[in-house]
PDB file as gemmi writes it, atoms N, CA and C in Angstrom:
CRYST1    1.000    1.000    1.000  90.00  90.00  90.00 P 1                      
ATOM      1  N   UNK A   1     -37.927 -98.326 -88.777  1.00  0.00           N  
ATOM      2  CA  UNK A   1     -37.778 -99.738 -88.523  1.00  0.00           C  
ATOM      3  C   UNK A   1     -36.546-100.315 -89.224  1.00  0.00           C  
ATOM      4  N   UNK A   2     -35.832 -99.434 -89.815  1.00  0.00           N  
ATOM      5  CA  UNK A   2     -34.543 -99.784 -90.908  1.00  0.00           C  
ATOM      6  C   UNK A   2     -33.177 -98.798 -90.233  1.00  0.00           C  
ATOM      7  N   UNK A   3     -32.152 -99.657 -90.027  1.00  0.00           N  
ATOM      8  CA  UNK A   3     -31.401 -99.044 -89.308  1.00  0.00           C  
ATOM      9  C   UNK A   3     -30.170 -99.105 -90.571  1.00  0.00           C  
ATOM     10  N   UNK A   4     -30.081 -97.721 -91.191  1.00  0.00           N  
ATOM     11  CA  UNK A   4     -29.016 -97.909 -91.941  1.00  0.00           C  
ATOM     12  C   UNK A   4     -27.903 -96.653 -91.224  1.00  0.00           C  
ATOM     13  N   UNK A   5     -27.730 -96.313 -90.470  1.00  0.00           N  
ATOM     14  CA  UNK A   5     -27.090 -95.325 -89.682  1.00  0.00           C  
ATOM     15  C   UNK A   5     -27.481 -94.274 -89.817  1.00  0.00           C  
ATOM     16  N   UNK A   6     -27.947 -93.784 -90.624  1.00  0.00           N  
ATOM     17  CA  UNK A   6     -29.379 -92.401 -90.810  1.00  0.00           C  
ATOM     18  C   UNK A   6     -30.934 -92.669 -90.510  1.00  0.00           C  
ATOM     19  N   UNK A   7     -31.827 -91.720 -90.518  1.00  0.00           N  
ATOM     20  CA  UNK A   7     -32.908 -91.399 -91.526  1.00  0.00           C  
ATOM     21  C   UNK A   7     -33.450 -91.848 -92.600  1.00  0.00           C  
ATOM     22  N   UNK A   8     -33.976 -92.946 -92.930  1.00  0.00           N  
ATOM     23  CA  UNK A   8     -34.394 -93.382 -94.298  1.00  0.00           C  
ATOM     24  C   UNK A   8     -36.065 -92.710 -94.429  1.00  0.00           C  
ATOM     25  N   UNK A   9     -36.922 -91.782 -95.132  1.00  0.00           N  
ATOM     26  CA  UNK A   9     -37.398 -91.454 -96.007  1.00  0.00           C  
ATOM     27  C   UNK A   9     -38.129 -92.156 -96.897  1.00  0.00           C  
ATOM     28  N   UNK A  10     -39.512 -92.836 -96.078  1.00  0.00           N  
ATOM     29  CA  UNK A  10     -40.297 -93.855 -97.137  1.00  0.00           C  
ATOM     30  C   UNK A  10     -41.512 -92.755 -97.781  1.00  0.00           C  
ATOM     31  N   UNK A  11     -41.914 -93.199 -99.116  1.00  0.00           N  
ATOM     32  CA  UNK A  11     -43.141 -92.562 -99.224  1.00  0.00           C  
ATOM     33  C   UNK A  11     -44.000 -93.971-100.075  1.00  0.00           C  
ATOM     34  N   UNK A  12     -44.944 -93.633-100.470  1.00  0.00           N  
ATOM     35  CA  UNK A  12     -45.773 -94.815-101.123  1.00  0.00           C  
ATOM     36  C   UNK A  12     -46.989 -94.110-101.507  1.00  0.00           C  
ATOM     37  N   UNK A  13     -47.326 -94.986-102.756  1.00  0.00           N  
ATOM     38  CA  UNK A  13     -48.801 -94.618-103.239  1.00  0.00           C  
ATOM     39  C   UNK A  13     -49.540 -95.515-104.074  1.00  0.00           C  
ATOM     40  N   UNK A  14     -50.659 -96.078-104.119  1.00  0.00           N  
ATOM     41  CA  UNK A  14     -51.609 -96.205-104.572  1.00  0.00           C  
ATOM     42  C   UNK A  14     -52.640 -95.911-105.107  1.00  0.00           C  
ATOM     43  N   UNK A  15     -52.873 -96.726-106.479  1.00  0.00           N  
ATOM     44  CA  UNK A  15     -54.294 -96.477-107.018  1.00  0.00           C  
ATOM     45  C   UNK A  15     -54.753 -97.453-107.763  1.00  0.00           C  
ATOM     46  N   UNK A  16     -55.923 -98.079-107.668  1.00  0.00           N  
ATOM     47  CA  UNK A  16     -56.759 -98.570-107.446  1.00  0.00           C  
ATOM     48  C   UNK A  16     -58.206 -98.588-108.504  1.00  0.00           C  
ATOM     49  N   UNK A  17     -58.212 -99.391-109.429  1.00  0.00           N  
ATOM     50  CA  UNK A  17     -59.303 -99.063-110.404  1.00  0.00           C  
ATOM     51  C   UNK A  17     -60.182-100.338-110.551  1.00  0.00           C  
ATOM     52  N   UNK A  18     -61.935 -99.766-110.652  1.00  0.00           N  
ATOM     53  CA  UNK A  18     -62.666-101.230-110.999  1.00  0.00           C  
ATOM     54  C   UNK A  18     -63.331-101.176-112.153  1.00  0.00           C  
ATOM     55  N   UNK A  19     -64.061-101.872-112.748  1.00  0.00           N  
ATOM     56  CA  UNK A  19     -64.801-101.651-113.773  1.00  0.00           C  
ATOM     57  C   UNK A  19     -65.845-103.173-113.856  1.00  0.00           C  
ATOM     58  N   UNK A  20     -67.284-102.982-113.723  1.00  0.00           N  
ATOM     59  CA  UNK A  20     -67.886-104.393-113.297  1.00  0.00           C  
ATOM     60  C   UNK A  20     -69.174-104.568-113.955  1.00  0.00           C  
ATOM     61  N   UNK A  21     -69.528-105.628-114.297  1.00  0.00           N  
ATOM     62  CA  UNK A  21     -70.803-105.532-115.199  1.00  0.00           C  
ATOM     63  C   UNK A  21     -71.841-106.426-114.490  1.00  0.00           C  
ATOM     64  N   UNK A  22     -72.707-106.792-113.569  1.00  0.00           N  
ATOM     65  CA  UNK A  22     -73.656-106.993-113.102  1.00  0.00           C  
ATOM     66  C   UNK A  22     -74.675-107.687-114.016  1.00  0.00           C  
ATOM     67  N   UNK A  23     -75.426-108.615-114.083  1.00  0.00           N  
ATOM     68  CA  UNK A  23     -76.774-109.264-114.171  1.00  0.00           C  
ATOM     69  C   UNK A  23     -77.370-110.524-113.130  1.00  0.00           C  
ATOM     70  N   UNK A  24     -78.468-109.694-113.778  1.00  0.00           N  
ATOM     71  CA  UNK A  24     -79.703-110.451-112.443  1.00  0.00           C  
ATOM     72  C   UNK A  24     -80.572-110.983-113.270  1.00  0.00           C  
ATOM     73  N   UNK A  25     -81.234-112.295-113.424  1.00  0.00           N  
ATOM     74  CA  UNK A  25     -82.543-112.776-113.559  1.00  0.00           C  
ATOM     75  C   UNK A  25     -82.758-113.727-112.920  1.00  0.00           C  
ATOM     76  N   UNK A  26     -83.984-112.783-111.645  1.00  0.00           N  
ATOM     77  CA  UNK A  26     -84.410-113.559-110.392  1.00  0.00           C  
ATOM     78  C   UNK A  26     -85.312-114.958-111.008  1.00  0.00           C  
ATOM     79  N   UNK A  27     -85.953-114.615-112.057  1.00  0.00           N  
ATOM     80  CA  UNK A  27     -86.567-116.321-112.820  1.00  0.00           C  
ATOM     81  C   UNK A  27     -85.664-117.389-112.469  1.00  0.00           C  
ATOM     82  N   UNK A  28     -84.523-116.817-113.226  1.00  0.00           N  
ATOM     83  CA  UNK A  28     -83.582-117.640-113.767  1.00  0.00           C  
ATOM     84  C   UNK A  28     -82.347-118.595-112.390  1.00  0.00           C  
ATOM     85  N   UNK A  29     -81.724-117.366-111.941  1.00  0.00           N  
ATOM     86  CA  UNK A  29     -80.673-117.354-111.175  1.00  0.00           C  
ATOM     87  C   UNK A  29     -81.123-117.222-109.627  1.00  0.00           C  
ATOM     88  N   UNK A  30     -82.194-116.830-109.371  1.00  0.00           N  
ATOM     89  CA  UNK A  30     -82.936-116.552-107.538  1.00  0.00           C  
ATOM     90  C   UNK A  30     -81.860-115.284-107.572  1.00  0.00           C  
ATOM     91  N   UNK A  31     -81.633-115.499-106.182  1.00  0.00           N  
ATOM     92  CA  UNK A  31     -80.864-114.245-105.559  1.00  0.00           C  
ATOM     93  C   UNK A  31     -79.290-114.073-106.196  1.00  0.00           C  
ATOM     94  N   UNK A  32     -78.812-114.599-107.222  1.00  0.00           N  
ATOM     95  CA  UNK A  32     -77.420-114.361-107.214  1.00  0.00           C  
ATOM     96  C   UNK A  32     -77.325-113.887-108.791  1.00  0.00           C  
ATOM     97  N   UNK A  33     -76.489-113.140-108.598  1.00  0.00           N  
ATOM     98  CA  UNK A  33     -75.705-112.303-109.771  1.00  0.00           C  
ATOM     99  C   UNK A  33     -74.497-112.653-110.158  1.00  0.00           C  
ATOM    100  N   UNK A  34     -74.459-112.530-111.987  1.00  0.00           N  
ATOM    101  CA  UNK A  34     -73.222-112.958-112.456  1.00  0.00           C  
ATOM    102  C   UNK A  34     -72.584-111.500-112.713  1.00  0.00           C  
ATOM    103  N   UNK A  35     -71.263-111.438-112.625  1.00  0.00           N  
ATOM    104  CA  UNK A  35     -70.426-110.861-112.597  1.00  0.00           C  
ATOM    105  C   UNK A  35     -69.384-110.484-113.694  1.00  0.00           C  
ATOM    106  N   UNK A  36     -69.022-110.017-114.346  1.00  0.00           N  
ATOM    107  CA  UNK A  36     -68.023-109.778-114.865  1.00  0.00           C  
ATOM    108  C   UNK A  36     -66.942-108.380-114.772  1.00  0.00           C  
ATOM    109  N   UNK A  37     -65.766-108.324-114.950  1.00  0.00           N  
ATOM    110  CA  UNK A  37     -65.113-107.105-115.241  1.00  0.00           C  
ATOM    111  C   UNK A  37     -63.831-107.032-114.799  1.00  0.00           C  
ATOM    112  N   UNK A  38     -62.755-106.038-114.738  1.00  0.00           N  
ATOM    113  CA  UNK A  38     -61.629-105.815-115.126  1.00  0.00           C  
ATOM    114  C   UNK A  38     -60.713-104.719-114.051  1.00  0.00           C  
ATOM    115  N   UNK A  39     -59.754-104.851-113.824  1.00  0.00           N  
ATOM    116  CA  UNK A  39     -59.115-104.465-112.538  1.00  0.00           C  
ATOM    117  C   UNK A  39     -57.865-103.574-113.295  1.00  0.00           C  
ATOM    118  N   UNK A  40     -57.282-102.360-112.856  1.00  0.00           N  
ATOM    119  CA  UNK A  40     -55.913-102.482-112.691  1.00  0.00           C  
ATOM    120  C   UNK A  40     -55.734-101.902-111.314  1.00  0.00           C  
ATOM    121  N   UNK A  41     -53.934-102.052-110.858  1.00  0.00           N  
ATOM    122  CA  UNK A  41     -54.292-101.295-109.138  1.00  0.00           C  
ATOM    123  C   UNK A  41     -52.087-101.479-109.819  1.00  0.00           C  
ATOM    124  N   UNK A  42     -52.147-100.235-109.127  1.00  0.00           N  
ATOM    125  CA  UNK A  42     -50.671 -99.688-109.557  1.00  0.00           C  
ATOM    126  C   UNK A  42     -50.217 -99.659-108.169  1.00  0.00           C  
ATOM    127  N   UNK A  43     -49.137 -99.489-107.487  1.00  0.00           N  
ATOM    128  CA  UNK A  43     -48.236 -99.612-106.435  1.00  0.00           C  
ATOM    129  C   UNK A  43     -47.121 -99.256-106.550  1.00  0.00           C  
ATOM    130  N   UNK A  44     -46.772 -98.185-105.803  1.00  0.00           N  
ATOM    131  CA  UNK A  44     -44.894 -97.872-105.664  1.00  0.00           C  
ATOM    132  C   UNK A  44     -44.205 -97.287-104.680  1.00  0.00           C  
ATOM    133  N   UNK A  45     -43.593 -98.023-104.020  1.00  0.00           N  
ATOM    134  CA  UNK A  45     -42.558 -97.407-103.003  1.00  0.00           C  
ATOM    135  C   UNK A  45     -41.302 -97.225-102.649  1.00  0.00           C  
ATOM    136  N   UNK A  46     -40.535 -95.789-102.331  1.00  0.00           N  
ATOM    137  CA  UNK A  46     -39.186 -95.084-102.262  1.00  0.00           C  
ATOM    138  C   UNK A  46     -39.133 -95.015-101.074  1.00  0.00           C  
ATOM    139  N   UNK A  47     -37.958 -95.957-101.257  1.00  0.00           N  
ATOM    140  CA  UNK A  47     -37.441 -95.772 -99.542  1.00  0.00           C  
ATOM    141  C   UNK A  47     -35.512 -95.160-100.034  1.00  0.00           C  
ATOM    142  N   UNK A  48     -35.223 -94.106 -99.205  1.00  0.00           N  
ATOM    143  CA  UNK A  48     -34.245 -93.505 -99.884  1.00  0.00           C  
ATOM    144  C   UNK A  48     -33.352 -93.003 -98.363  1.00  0.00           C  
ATOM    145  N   UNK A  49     -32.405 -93.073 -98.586  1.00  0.00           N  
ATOM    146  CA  UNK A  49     -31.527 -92.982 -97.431  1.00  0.00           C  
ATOM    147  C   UNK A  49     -29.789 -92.500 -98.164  1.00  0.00           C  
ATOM    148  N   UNK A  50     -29.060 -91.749 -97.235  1.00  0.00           N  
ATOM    149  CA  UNK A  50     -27.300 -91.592 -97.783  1.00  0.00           C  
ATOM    150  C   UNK A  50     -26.882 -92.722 -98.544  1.00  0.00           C  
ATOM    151  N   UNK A  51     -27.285 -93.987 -98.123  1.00  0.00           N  
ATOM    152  CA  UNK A  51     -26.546 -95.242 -98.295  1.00  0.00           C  
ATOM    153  C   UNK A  51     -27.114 -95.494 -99.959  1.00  0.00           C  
ATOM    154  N   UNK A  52     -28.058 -95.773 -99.519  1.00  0.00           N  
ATOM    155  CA  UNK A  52     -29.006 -96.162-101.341  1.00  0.00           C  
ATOM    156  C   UNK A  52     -30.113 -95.782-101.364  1.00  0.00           C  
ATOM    157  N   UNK A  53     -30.985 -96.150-102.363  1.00  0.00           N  
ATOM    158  CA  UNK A  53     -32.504 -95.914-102.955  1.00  0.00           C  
ATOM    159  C   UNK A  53     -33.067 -96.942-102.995  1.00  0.00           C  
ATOM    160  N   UNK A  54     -34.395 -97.508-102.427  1.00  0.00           N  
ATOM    161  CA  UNK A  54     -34.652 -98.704-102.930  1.00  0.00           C  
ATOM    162  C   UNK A  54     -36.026 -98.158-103.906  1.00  0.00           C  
ATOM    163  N   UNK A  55     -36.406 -98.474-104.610  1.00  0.00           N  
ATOM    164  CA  UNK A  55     -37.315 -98.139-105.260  1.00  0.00           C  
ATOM    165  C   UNK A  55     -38.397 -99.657-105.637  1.00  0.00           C  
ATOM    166  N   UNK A  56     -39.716 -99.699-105.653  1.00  0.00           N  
ATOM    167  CA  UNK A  56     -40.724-100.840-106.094  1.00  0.00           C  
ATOM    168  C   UNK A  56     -41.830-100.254-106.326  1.00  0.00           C  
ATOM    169  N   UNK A  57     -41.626-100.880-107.871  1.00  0.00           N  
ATOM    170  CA  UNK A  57     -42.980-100.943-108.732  1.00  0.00           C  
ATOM    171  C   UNK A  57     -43.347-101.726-108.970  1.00  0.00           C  
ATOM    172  N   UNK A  58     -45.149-101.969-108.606  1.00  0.00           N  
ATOM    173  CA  UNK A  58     -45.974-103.036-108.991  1.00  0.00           C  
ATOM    174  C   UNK A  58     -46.678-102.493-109.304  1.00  0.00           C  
ATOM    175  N   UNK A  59     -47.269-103.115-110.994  1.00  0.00           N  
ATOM    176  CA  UNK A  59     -48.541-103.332-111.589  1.00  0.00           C  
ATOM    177  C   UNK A  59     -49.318-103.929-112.242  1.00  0.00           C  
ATOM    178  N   UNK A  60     -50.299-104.630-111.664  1.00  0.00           N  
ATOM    179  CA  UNK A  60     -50.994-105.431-111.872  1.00  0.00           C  
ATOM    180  C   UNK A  60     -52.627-105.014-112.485  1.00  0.00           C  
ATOM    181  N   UNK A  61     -52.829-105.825-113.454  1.00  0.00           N  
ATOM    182  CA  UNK A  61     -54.519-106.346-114.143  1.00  0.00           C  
ATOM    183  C   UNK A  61     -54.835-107.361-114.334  1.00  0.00           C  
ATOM    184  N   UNK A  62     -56.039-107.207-115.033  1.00  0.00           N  
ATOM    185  CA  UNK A  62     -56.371-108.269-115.286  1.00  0.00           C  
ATOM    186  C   UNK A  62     -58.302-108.750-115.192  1.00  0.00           C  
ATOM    187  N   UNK A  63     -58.484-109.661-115.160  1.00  0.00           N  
ATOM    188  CA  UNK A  63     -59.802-109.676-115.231  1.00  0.00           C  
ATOM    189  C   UNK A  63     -60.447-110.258-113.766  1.00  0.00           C  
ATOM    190  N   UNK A  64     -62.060-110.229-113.672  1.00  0.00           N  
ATOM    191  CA  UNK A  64     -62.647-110.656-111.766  1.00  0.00           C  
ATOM    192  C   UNK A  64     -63.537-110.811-112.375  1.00  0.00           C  
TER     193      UNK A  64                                                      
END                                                                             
């Protein structure tokens, strides 16, 4: 979809992490649960061609 007069060469990867802590008291709360916990999720993609390299890294956390 990138017209640099070649072949450009994408790759990409992901990963993806949860971690979550759950409580219930149907007395208390009926049907709904509180929630807590903590995310990271990493991202990076090489797109590489004669002309240049583009390279992107994202990483993000944080708390949910």
């Amino acid at each position: 979809m990138r017209d640099e007069g070649e072949t450009v060469w994408l790759s990409q990867n992901g990963v993806e992490g949860d971690l979550r802590l759950y409580y219930s008291n149907r007395a208390w709360l009926g049907p709904v649960r509180l929630m807590a916990g903590t995310f990271i999720y990493y991202y990076s993609q090489l797109a590489d061609s004669h002309e240049d390299r583009n390279l992107l890294r994202w990483p993000s956390y944080g708390s949910e």
